[in-house]
C-alpha positions in Angstrom: -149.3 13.9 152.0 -147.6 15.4 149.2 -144.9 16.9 147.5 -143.7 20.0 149.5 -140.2 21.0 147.8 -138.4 20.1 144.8 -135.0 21.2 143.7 -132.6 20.4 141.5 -129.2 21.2 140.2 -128.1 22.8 137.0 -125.5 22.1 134.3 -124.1 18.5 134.7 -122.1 17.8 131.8 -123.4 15.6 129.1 -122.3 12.3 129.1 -121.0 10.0 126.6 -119.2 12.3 124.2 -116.2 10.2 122.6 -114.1 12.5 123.6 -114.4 11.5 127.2 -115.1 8.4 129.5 -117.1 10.9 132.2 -120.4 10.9 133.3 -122.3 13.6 134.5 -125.8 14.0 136.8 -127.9 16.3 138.0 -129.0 15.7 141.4 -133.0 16.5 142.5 -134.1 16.5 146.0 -137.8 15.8 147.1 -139.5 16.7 150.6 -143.0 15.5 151.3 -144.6 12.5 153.8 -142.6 10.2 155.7 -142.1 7.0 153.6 -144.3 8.6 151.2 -143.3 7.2 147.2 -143.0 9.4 144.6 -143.2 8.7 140.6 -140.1 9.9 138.8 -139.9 10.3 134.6 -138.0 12.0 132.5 -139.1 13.1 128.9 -136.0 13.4 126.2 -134.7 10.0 125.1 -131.2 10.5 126.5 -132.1 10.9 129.7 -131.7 8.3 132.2 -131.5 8.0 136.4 -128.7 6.4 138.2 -126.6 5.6 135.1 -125.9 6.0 131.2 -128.4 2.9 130.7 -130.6 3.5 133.4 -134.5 3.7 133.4 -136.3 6.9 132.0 -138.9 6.6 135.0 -138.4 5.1 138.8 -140.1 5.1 142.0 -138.5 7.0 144.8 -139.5 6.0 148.4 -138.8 9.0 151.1 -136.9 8.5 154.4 -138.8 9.0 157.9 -138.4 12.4 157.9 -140.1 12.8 154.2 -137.0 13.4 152.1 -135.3 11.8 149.2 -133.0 12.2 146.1 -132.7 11.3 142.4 -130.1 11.7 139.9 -130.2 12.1 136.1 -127.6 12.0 133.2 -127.9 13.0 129.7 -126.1 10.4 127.1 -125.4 12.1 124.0 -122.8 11.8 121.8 -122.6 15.5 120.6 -121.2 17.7 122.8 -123.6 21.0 123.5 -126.2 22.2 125.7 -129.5 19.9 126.5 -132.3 19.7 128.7 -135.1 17.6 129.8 -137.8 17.9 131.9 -138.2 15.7 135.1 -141.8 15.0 136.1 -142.5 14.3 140.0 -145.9 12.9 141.0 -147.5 11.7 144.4 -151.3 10.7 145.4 -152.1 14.2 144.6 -154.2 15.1 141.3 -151.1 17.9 140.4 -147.3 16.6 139.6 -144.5 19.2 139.7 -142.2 19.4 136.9 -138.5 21.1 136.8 -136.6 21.4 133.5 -133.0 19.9 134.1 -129.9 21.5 132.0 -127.3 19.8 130.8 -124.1 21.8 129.9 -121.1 20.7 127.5 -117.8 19.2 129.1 -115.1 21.8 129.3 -111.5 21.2 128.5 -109.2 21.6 131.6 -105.8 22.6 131.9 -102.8 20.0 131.8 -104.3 16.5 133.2 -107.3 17.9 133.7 -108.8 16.6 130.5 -112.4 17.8 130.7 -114.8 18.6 133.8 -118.1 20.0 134.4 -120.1 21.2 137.3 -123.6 20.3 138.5 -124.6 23.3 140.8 -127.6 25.2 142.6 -128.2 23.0 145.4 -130.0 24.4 148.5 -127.5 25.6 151.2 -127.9 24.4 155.1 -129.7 21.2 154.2 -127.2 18.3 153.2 -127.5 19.1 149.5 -124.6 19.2 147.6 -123.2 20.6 144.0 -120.9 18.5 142.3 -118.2 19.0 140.4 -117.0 16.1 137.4 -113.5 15.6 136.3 -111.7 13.5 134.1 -108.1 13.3 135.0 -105.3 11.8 132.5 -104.1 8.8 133.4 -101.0 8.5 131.5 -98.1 6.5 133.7 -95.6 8.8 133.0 -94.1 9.6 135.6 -96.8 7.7 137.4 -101.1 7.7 136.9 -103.0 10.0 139.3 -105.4 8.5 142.1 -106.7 11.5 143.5 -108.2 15.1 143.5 -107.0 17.2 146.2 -110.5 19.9 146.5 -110.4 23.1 148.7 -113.7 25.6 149.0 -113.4 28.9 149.9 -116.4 30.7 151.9 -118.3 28.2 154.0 -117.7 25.7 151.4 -116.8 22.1 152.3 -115.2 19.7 150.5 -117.2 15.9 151.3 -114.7 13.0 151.6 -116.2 10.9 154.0 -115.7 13.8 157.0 -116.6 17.9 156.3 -114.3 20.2 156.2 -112.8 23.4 153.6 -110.3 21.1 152.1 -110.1 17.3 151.0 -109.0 14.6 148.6 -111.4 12.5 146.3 -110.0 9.1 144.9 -110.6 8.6 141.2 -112.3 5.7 139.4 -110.9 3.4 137.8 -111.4 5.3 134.6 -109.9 8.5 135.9 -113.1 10.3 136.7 -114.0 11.5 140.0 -116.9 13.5 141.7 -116.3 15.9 143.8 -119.4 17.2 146.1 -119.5 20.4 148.1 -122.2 21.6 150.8 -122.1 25.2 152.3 -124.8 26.2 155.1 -125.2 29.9 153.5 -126.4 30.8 150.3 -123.4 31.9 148.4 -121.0 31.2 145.2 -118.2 29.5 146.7 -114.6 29.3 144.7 -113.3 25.8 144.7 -109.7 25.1 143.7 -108.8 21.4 142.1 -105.4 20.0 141.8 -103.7 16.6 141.6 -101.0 16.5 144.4 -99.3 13.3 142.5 -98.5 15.6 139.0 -95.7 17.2 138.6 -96.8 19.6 136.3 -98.9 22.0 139.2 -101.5 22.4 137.2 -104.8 24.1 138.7 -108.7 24.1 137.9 -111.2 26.8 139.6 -114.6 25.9 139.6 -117.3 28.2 141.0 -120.6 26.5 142.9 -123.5 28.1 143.9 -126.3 27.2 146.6 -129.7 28.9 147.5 -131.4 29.7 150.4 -134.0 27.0 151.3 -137.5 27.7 152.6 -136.2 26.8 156.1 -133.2 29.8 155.5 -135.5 32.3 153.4 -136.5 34.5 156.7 -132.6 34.3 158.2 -130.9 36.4 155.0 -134.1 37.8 154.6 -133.5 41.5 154.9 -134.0 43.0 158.2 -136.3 46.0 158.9 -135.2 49.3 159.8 -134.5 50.4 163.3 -136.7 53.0 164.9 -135.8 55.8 167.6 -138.4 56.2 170.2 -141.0 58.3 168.2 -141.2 56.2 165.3 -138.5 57.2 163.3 -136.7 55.8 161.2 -132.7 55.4 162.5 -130.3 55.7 159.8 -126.4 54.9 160.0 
């Protein structure tokens, strides 16, 4: 067997910036043979899977059903743009590549300190766009311990169940990820807050997913209708 679909998000925030304690990924999802194992590496120095000192190459074994995930961060202690490209190989002679972007953290509003968004994931399939934050956790009048997330569209918020709305507990350094599915092929709005600040304060986020192979011929466009002679029947 062999590699039969790669994608990958876009735009996880850099990590390691002293600015902040969060850590961004990008996430890449592989189809191919059941149980089938697949080299992983990534080029730039900075890059690393699974954490800021993880490996620069791994092997990834699929499930049954052929399909498996990595993620990779980007430790770099100057805030701006970067990429690297991932390299995915199986017992075939050709390897498939993907360049992975990396964007800078953004400064959010009140306790929202900075945040980022790794998006692009395929709709319908289980993948997910994630979105980064890091929360202040000053005391005063008390230290957050959630994210409240809602997703407008088909969005869903994942907290352990599916739904258009739900909470995400933060770490204990104040960081949280926040993932969100959609089964159609759309940019979804996604409102943040922290229901424990007094202060209100709000963070939009846009995600995005694209149509899969399996979804291509559904929102593909349809052809037009035709009276009983042949032509064409227009609106």
């Amino acid at each position: 067997m062999a590699i039969t679909s790669l994608i990958a998000t876009g735009g996880a925030p850099v990590s390691g910036p002293e600015t902040s304690r969060l850590v961004g990924f990008n996430t890449v999802w592989i189809s191919g043979g059941s149980r089938e194992v697949i080299s992983l590496a990534v080029e730039a120095d900075e890059a690393h899977f699974d954490s800021t000192t993880g490996a620069k190459s791994k092997n990834l074994t699929l499930d049954e059903d052929g399909q498996g995930h990595a993620r990779v961060c980007f430790v770099t202690s100057v805030n701006s743009p970067a990429t690297t490209v991932l390299t995915a190989a199986d017992d075939s002679p050709n390897a498939w590549k993907k360049v992975l972007s990396f964007a800078p953290l953004q400064a959010g509003p009140g306790k929202f300190l900075w945040y980022g968004a790794a998006v692009g994931a395929s709709a319908g399939g289980g993948q997910y766009d994630s979105i980064f934050v890091d929360i202040d956790q000053n005391p005063d009048p008390v230290p957050m311990s959630m994210v409240a997330a809602r997703a407008a569209g088909f969005g869903q918020v994942l907290d352990g169940d599916s739904s258009n709305d739900g909470k995400v507990l933060l770490l204990e350094d104040g960081c949280a990820e926040v993932r969100i599915v959609d089964g159609f092929p759309e940019a979804v709005m996604v409102r943040l807050s922290l229901p424990e600040s007094p202060d209100g304060e709000i963070l939009f986020v846009t995600c995005s997913f694209i149509a899969d192979a399996g979804l291509a011929d559904v929102f593909a466009p349809l052809p037009p209708m035709q009276d009983a002679a042949g032509g064409v029947v227009r609106w």
